[in-house]
N, C-alpha and C positions, 0 to 999 in steps of 0.2 A: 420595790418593796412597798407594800398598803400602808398610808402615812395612818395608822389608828390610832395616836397618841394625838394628832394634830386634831384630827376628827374628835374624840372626845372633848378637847377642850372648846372648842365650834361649839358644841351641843351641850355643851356647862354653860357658856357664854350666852345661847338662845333661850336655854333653861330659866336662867337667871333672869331673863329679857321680857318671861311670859311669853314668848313666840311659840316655846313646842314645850312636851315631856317628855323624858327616855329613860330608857333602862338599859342596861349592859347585862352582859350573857345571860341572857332572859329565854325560857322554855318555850318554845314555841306551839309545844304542846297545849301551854295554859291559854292561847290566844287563838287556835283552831277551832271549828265546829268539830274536826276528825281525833282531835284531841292528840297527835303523833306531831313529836316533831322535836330536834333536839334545839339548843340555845341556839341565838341569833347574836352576833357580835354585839347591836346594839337596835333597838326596836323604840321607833320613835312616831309621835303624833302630833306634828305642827295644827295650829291652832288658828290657822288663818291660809288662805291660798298662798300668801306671801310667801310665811315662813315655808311651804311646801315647794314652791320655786326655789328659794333662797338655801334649801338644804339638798334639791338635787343640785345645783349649778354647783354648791360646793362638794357635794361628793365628787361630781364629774372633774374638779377642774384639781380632785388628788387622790384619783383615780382608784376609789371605791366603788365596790360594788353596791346596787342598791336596788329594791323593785316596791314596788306599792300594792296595795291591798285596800279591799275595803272592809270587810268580814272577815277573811277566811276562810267561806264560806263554801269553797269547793277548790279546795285546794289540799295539796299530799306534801307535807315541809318534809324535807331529808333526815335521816336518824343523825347525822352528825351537828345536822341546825343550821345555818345559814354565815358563810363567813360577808361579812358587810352590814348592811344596812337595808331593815325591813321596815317600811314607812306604812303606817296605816292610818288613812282618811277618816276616820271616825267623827273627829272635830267639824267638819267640813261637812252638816247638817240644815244649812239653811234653807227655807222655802219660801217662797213667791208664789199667789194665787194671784193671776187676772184673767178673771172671767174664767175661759176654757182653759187658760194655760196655766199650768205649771211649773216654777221654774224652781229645780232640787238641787244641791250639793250633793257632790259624789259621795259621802258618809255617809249620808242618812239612809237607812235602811228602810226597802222596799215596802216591808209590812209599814211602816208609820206613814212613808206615802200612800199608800192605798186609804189609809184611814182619814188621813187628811183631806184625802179628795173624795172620802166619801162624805166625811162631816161640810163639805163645800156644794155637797148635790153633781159631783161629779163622775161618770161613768168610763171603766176601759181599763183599767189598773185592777180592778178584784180578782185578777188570776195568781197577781204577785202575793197577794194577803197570804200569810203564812209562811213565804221564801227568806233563809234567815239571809241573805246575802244584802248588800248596798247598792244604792244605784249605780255609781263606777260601776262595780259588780257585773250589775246587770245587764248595763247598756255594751261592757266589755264583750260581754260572749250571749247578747241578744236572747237572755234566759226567758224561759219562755214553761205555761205549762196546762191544763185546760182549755188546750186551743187558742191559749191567746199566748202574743210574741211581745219584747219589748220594741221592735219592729213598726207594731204596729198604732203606736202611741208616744213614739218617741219622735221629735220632729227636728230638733238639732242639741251639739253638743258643746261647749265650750274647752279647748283644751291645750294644755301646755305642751309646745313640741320644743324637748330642750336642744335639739339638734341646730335649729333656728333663731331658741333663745326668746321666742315669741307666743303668746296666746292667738288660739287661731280657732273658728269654728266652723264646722261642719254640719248640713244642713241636709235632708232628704236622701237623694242617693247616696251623697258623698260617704256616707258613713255604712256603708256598702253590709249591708245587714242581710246576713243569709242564717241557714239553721244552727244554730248555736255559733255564730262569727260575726264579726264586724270590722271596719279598719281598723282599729282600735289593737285589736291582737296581733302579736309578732310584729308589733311597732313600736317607736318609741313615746307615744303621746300617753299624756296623764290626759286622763278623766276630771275636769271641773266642777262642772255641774252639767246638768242637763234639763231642757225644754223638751214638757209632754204637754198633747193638746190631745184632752178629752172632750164627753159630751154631758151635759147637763141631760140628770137623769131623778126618778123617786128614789131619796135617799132609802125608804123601805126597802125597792125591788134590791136596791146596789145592795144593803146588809143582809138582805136574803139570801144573795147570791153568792156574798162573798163568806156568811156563816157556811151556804152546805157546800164552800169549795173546802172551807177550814175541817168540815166532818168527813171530807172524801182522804183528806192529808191524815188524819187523824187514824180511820178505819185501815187505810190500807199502807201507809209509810210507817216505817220503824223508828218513831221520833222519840223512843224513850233511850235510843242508844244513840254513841256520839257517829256521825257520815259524814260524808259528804256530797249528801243527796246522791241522784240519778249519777253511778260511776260510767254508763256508757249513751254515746248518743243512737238515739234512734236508726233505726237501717230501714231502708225503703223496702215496703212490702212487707215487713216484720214488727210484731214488737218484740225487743232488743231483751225485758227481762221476761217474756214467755221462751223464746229462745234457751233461754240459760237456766229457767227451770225445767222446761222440756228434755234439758241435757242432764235433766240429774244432779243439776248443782246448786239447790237450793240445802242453805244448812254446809253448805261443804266450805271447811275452814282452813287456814295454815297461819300456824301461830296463832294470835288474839284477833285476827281478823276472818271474818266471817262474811259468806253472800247470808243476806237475811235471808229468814225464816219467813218473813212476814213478806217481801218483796223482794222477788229474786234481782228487781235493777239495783240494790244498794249494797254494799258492802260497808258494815259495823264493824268496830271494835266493840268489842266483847270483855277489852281489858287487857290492859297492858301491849295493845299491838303496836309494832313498829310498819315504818315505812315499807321495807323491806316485805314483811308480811301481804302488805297490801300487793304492792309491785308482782310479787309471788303468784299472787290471788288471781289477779288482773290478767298476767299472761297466761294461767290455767286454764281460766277460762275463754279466754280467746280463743284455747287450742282448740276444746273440747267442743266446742260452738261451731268453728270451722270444720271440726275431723266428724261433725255428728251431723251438722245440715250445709256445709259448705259457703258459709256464711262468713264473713268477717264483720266482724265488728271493732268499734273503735272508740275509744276512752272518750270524755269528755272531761275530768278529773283534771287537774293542771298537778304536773309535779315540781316543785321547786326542787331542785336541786342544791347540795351545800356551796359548791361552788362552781 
């Protein structure tokens, strides 16, 4: 049986320490970009790497459940919520500039890196300007958009393997970065921080460049309603949302979930939609995609599961 009496007083005691914040049976809803998601046992933000070690060893070592986040950013929480412990890096924002390198906390979110390294004269990041997601985030599933990958400007990772109990980094290949993947996924390592190494560039061209990627987000993504960005990844030789509007499913909804109107790759809530709705949505269109050009496609979406 889940010791979750023991656990809150853990997280009374760090509370009280300044180590972390939390909240108990907390909506998960309110803490998504997708805006769905029922309570989480308890959703907490250590405030230092420390406390972020120090709070999964003690989950593991009485055997709660628990998974990390940095945004939420592309991610589908369960309609019942999450039983355990949902840890989000938010805190975990610090930056390092030398010279070309970058060195970012997995918190800090993508857009404020780009701006940072444009206010530095630094060049290679302005495709992220705009992505509400964190670096963890990013470097987790190699997000990528404009032609440019986090691949390709990510040079190593710093990160906790609680399996070993050790901090451990990974450099170049090791971090085995393909189109939307990296080791990082279906592993057990946390995201630290990460080193990017750009190029000294005119801060004019980099704001040029990085305002008309912001008016290209703007004109053709559905950012007035809650997503979670692009729900499918790319298939070779196709794009993935002319496919699914080609199929007739732009505009086509079940329950409060909707493929945009505006970009058939997204699917919105519209209000009030549950997970289920999505999930719904998701394999619809799969079918119709497959049963109309013989094609599969395949999510990019993470669904957390209750338990």
């Amino acid at each position: 049986m889940t010791d979750y009496a023991t656990l809150r007083q853990y997280l009374i005691s760090e509370s009280e320490s300044g180590e972390l914040t939390f909240l108990a049976d907390y909506p998960l809803s309110a803490l998504c970009t997708f805006k769905i998601g029922g309570p989480a046992d308890f959703v907490v933000y250590p405030k230092t790497e420390r406390a972020l070690i120090s709070l999964v060893e003690y989950a593991r070592s009485i055997g709660v459940r628990y998974n990390v986040f940095g945004n939420a950013s592309n991610v589908l929480f369960d309609d019942p919520g999450y039983r355990g412990v949902v840890i989000f890096t938010s805190e975990l924002k610090s930056i390092k500039i030398d010279g070309p390198i970058i060195t970012a906390g997995s918190g800090m979110s993508v857009t404020a890196l780009s701006v940072a390294a444009y206010r530095s004269s630094l060049s290679g990041l302005e495709f992220t300007y705009g992505i509400p997601g964190s670096v963890g985030g990013a470097v987790y599933m190699n997000a990528g958009a404009y032609g440019g990958e986090i691949k390709d400007v990510c040079i190593s990772s710093r990160v906790y393997n609680p399996e070993t109990g050790e901090i451990e980094v990974y450099s170049g290949d090791e971090q085995r970065f393909g189109y939307r993947e990296s080791i990082y996924m279906n592993s057990p390592l946390i995201i630290l921080s990460s080193d990017f190494r750009l190029n000294e560039s005119d801060p004019v061209e980099i704001e040029t460049l990085m305002k008309n990627l912001m008016n290209q987000r703007i004109e053709k993504q559905p950012l007035d309603l809650p997503s979670a960005g692009s729900v499918f990844k790319r298939c070779k030789g196709y794009f993935t949302a002319k496919l699914i509007e080609d199929s007739g499913l732009k505009g086509k909804s079940i329950g409060g979930a909707q493929v945009s109107e505006k970009h058939a790759g997204f699917i919105v809530n519209k209000g009030g939609a549950t997970a289920s709705d999505v999930l719904k949505l998701i394999e619809h269109i799969q079918e119709e995609v497959y049963r109309q050009f013989g094609v599969e496609i395949q999510p990019e979406v993470r669904f957390i599961p209750a338990e």
